[in-house]
Steps between C-alpha positions, in 0.01 A plus 500: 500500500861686532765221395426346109756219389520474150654178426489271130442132439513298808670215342765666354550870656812388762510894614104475595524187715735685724271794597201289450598252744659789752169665519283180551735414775457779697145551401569829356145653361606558180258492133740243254458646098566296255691599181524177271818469297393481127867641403794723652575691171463820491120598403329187654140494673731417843802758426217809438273390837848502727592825317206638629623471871855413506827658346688126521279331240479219693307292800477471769394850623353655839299799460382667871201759461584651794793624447561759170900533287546806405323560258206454698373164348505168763852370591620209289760288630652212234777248528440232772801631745297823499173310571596338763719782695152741440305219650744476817526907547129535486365178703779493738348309773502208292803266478590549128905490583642312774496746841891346597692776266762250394288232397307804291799585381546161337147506368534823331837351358381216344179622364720756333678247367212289367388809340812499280661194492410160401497581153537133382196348708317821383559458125472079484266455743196791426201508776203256403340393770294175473670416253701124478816621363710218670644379167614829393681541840659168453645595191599893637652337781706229297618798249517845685786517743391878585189374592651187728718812641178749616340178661796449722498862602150484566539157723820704714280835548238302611659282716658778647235756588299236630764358753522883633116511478436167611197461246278411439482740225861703361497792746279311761112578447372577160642816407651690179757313426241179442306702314803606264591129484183394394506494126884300550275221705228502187823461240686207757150336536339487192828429300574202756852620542716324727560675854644483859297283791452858639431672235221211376291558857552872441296471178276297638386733795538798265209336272288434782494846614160582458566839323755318220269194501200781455740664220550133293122433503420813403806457190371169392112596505598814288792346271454567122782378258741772401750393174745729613481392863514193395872367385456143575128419386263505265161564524363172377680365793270709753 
């Protein structure tokens, strides 16, 4: 096996889901690792087991066998941009990015800028997935105008890409860009957050996918209860 993903819990690991889901779409042959979050302090069982691979202390990361840094040890590749541009230099017959340039373009753009923006549906609304949170998002909704605000961007990029693309997914088949926006689908789903006509059949052909649809199963079958994943619940609620 050449290509090992290392990702953390599927429930809650947002970063994971994205190069989870990219590789199942494509039916990349890759072995998926495991490292489960017990804390993110410095010390902890999953900060020492990244340490051991990665520099960024953090997952998801790729590590190809085939290829050596140099210092001679396999090449490591972390941060999900990273991921996915590897993945589309070294299986390049696959349709990872758009082929049009300008609609690529686009893709690139706003994956870059879901990688560091949203900051208010990040923070209020943290990745659980099968998780009714519905009543939380009522209330986030009702009191968090920055959140209202990164909804309405996400409904006009949307909208947008897709009348360029013409669906049905954001650049046109299942590419990057869905796989990028996949843990923003898990947050607007499973916090029952109000959204756009379009955007609602978006996220409802984005779940069916079969390799996010693969990726929730998987999350719910393997969810364990977190306190400091875990902002809005208890665990006698579980």
């Amino acid at each position: 096996m050449s290509l090992t993903l290392f990702i953390g819990n599927k429930n809650y690991s947002s970063s994971s889901m994205r190069a989870g889901v990219l590789l199942r779409a494509f039916e990349i042959d890759v072995y998926e690792r495991f490292i489960r979050f017990d804390s993110f302090a410095p010390g902890s069982a999953f900060k020492r087991q990244v340490a051991e691979f990665s520099p960024a202390g953090s997952v998801p990361f790729l590590v190809d066998d085939t290829v050596t840094d140099a210092s001679g040890k396999p090449l490591v590749i972390w941060d999900t941009l990273a991921i996915i541009e590897y993945l589309a230099d070294r299986f390049t017959d696959l349709p990872i990015w758009p082929k049009d340039a300008a609609l690529r373009a686009r893709a690139r753009s706003l994956c870059a800028e879901m990688h560091c923006g949203f900051s208010a549906l990040r923070n209020h609304c943290i990745m659980n997935i099968g998780v009714d949170l519905s009543r939380q998002g009522r209330i986030l909704w009702r009191d968090q105008p920055t959140l209202r605000r990164d909804i309405a961007r996400i409904e006009n990029a949307c909208e947008e890409i897709m009348l360029w693309s013409k669906g049905p997914y954001l650049a046109g088949n299942f590419g990057a860009i869905d796989a990028f926006f996949a843990p923003v689908i898990m947050r607007l789903k499973y916090y029952d957050l109000p959204v756009s006509e379009t955007l609602q059949r978006y996220i409802d052909i984005h779940c069916a996918h079969p390799a996010v649809a693969e990726w929730i199963t998987s999350a719910i079958d393997t969810a364990e209860f977190i306190d400091f994943e875990e902002p809005y619940r208890l665990s006698t609620e579980i």
